[in-house]
N, C-alpha and C positions, 0 to 999 in steps of 0.2 A: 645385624639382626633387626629387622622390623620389628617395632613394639607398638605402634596403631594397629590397634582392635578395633577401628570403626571399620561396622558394616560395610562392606565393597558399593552398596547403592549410596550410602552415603556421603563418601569419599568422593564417587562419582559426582553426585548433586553438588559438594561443594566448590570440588575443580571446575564445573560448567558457571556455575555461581561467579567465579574469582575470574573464567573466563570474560564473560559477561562485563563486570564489573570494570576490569581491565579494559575493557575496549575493543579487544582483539577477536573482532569477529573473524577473520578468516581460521586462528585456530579452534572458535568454537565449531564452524565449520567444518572443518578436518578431521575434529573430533566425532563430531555426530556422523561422516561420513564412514572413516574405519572403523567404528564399530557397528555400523549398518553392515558394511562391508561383510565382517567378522561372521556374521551371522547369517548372511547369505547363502555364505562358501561352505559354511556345514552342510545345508543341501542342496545346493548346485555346482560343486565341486565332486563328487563321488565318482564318476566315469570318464573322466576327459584326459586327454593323454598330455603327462607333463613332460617338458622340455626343456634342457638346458643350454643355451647355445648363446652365442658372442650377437650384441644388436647389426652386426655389419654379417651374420651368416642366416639373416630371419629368412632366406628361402629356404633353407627348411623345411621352417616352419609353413610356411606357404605350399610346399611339396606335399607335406603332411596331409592338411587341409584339401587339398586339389586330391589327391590318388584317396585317400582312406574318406573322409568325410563327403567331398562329392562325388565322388566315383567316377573320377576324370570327362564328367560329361560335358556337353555345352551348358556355359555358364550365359548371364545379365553380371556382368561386374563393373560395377562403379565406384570409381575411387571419390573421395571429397577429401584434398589437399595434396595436388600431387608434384607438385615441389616439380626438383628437377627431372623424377619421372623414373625413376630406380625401380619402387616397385609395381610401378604399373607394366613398363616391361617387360620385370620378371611374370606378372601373371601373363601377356601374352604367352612369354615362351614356354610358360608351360601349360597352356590349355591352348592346343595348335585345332582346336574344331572349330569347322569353316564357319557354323550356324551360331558360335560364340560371339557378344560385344560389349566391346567393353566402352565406357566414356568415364573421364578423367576432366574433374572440376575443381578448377580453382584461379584463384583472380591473377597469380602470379605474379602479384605485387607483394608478398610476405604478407607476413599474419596482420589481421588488423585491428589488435590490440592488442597491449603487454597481456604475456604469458610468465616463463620463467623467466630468473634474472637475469639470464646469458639470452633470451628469446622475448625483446622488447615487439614495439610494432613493428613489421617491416623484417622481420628477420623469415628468413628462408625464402627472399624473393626470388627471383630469375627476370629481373626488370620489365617483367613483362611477356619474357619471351615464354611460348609454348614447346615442349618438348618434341623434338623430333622423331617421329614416330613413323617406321614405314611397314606397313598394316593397316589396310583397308576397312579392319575391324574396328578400327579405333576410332573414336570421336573427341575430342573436349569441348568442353564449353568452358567459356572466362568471362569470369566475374564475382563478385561478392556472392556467396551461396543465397545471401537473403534474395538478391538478381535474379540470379536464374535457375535454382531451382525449382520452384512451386511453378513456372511456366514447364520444364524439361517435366516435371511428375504429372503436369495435368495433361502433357500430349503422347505419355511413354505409355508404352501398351510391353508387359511382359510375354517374351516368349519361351525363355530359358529360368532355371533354376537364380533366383536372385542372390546375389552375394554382393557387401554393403561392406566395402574397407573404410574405415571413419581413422582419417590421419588431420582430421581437423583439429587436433592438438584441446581448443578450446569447449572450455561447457555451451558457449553461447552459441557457436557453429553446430557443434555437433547435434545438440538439443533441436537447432529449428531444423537439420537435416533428415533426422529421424522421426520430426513429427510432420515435416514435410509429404516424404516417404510413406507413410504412414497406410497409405491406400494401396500401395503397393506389396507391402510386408504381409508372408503367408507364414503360417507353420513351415519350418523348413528351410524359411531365410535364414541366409548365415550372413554375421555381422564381423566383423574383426577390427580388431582397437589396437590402435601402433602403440596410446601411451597410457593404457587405462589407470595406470595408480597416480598418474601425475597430481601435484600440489595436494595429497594427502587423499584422495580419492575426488577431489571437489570438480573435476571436469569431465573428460570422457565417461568413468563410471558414474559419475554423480547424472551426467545426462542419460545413460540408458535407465539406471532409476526412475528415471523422474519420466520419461518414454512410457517404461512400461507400466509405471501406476495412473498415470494422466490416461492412458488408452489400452488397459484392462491387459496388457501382455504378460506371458513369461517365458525365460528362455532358462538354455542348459551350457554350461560352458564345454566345450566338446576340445578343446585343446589349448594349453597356454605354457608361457614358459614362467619357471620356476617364481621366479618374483611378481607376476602377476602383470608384468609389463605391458608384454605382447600377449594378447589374447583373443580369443575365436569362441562367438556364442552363438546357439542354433534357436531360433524361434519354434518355441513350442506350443502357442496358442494368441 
C-alpha cells in the first residue's frame, strides 16, 4: 500500500531534483520527454488507426499507409537511413505509378554515432555498398545527411504528394533532416518514424518536437502500431 500523501507535483519536483543532483542527465531527459509524450497523445492520438504486427511484418503497416492514407497515388518518398534497402523496396512495390520517386539517403557506412547498446558507431553499415535497385524510379544519394541534404533540398522541386520515412535512428540526424526539409514540408506531408519511442522518447520523437515548435508546425498521427514504435504523422499546418 502506498502511504506518501505528497502532492503528485511534488513527488515530481523532487525525483527531477534527485535526478539533477545525481548526475544523470540522460534520464532527466527521458523524463521530461515521456511525459511531454503523455500529453500529446491525449490530443493527437484520437483518430489514427492502431496496429499490432511483429517489426519484421511492418509492410503492413506501410500497405495501410499507401492504400487508406494516401490513396495509392503518386508519391515524393524519401527515405533517410536506408540500410540494406528492405523498406525502400517494399515502397517501390507497392506504389507501382510511373510519375512516383523515390530517393534513399544514407552514407552506408553505419550510423555515426553510438545509438543503442547493441547499435554502437558503425552499426548497420553495408561497407559502403548501395542497394541494388532495378527501378528507374529510384535515385540515392550517399553521404552523411549533414553532406548532402541541404544541396538535394535546395535543388528538389516537388511534384508528387511528399512522404518523409525518417529511419535515421538518431535525434541529431533526424532533427537536421526535418529542418533541412523544412521548405519543402506542406500540410499533408506524411512523416513515418521506424523507432519513435527509442531511448525513452529522446530521439526520433524528441526531434519532431523540437521540428515542430522551432518552425511553428503541427501534425496528427494517422496510424501507428501499438507501442508507439512504428509510427505515421500527417502535417497539419
Amino acid at each position: 500500500m502506498n502511504t506518501d500523501h505528497t502532492p503528485e507535483p511534488i513527488r515530481l519536483v523532487r525525483h527531477v531534483v534527485s535526478l539533477l543532483a545525481n548526475g544523470d542527465l540522460n534520464d532527466f531527459q527521458s523524463l521530461y520527454r515521456q511525459r511531454q509524450f503523455a500529453g500529446r497523445t491525449k490530443n493527437k492520438d484520437e483518430n489514427c488507426m492502431v496496429m499490432d504486427f511483429p517489426y519484421e511484418k511492418r509492410n503492413a503497416f506501410y500497405t495501410y499507409i499507401h492504400n487508406r492514407v494516401l490513396g495509392k497515388k503518386p508519391v515524393d518518398y524519401l527515405e533517410f537511413g536506408v540500410a540494406g534497402g528492405e523498406s525502400f523496396r517494399a515502397w517501390l512495390q507497392l506504389n507501382t505509378h510511373a510519375q512516383s520517386r523515390f530517393f534513399g539517403f544514407d552514407s552506408f557506412e553505419g550510423l555515426p554515432e553510438n545509438w543503442l547498446s547493441d547499435s554502437p558507431r558503425g552499426a548497420y553499415s553495408t561497407n559502403g555498398q548501395i542497394p541494388l535497385v532495378d527501378d528507374a524510379r529510384a535515385t540515392f544519394v550517399k553521404g552523411l545527411f549533414q553532406d548532402t541534404v541541404d544541396d538535394f533540398s535546395l535543388g528538389f522541386t516537388r511534384k508528387n504528394r511528399l512522404v518523409l520515412h525518417m529511419d535515421a535512428d538518431l535525434y541529431s540526424s533526424t532533427l537536421y533532416v526535418l529542418m533541412t526539409m523544412q521548405r519543402h514540408i506542406r500540410p499533408g506531408t506524411i512523416i513515418l518514424f521506424d523507432e519513435f519511442t527509442a531511448r525513452g522518447f529522446t530521439d526520433e520523437y524528441a526531434a519532431l518536437e523540437d521540428f515542430c515548435t522551432a518552425c511553428r508546425r503541427s501534425y496528427a498521427i494517422v496510424a501507428r502500431r501499438t507501442d508507439f514504435t512504428k509510427l505515421a504523422v500527417m502535417i497539419t499546418d
